[in-house]
C-alpha positions as CSV (number, residue, x, y, z in Angstrom):
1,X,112.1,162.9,158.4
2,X,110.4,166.2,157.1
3,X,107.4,166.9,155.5
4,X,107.7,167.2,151.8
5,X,104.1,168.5,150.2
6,X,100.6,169.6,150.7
7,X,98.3,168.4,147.8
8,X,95.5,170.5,147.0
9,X,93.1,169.8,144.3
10,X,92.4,173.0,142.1
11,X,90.0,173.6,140.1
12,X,91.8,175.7,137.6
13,X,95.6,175.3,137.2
14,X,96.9,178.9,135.8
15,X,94.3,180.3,138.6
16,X,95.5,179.0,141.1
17,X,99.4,179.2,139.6
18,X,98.8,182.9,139.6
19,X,97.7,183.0,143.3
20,X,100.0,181.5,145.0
21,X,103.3,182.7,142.8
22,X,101.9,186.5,141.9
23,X,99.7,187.4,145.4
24,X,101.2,184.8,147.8
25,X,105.1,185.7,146.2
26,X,105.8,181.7,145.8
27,X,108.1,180.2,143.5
28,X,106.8,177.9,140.4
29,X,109.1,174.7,141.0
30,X,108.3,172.3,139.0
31,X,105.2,171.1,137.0
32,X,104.0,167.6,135.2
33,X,101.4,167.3,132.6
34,X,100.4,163.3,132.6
35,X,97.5,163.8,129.7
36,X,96.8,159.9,129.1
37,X,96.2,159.7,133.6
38,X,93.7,163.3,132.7
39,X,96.4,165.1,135.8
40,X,98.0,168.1,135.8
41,X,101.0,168.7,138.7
42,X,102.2,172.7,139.7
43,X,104.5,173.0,143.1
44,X,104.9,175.5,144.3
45,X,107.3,177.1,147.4
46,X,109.4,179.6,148.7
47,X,112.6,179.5,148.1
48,X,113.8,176.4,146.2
49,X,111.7,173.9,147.8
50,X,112.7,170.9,149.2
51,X,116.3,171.6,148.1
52,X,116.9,173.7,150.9
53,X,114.6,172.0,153.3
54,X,110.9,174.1,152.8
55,X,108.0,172.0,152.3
56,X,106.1,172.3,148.9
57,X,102.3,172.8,148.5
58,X,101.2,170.7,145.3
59,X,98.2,171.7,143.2
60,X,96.7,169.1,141.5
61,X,94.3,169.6,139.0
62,X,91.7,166.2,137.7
63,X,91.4,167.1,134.0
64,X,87.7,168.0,133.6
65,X,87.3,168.5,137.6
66,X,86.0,172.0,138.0
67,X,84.3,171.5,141.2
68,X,85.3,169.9,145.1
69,X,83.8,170.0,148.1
70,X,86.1,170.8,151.0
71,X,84.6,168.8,153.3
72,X,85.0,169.8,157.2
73,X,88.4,168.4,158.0
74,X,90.6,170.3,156.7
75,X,91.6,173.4,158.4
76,X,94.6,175.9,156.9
77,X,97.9,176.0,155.7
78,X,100.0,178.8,157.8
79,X,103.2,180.7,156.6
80,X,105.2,183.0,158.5
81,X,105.5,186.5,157.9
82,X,107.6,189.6,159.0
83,X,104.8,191.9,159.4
84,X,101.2,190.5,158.7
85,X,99.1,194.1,158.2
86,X,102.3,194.6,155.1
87,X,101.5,191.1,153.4
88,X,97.6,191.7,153.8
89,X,98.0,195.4,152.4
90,X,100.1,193.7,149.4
91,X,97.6,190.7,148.8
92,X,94.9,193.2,148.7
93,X,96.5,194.9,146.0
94,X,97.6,192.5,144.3
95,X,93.7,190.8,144.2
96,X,93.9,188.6,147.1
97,X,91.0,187.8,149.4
98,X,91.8,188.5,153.2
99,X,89.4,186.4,154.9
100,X,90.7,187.7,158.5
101,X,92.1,190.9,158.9
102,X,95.5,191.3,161.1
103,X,95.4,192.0,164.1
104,X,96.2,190.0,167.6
105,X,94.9,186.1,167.8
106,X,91.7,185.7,170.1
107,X,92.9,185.6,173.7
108,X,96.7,186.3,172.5
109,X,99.0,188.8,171.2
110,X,100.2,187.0,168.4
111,X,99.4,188.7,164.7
112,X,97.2,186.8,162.6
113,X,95.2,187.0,159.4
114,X,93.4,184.5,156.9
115,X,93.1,184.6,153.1
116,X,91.4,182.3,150.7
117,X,92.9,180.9,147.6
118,X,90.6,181.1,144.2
119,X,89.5,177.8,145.7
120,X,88.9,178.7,149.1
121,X,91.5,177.2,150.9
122,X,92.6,178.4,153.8
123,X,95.8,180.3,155.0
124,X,96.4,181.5,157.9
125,X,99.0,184.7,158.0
126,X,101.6,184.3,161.3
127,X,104.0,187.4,162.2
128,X,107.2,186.1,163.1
């Protein structure tokens, strides 16, 4: 077994598109438009996906749907990183919102930071 996806429901497709492919450094893999359902599909990855055995985030957007609420379950995606301070100094440039600076996890040495996507999603920066 693996995991396949993470579904997030966006509230604005090329938004969150941009985010995750231009600040994040993702790869578009594949979309779906399903017009008569009122769903649009975007997945998104690193590398090519499932193909070579990364899991895929899925943004979903519910035509019409500008607005969720986030509820308090959910907690953060996390992605690995060489350097943490390097991909926070590029997300900043490039627009992103670092939520949690680097810098050493509470009561660890491990690097971590946080950024938000345009719909506040967390995810969590890890230097490996």
């Amino acid at each position: 077994m693996m995991i396949l996806h993470t579904m997030l429901r966006v509230s604005n497709m090329a938004r969150s598109v941009d985010f995750y492919t231009n600040i994040l450094g993702m790869n578009l893999l594949r979309t779906t438009e399903r017009p008569a359902q009122k769903y649009s599909l975007a997945f998104v990855g690193f590398g090519k996906g499932n193909a070579d055995g990364q899991s895929e985030i899925e943004l979903t957007y519910n035509h019409g749907v500008d607005v969720y609420e986030m509820g308090t379950a959910y907690g953060h995606i996390a992605i690995q990183v060489p350097d943490v301070y390097a991909a926070c100094d590029r997300i900043k440039k490039a627009g992103g919102n670092v939520t949690r600076q680097a810098g050493p996890v509470m009561g660890g040495d491990t690097i971590i930071a946080f950024v938000a996507d345009p719909d506040g999603y967390k995810i969590e920066l890890i230097q490996r």
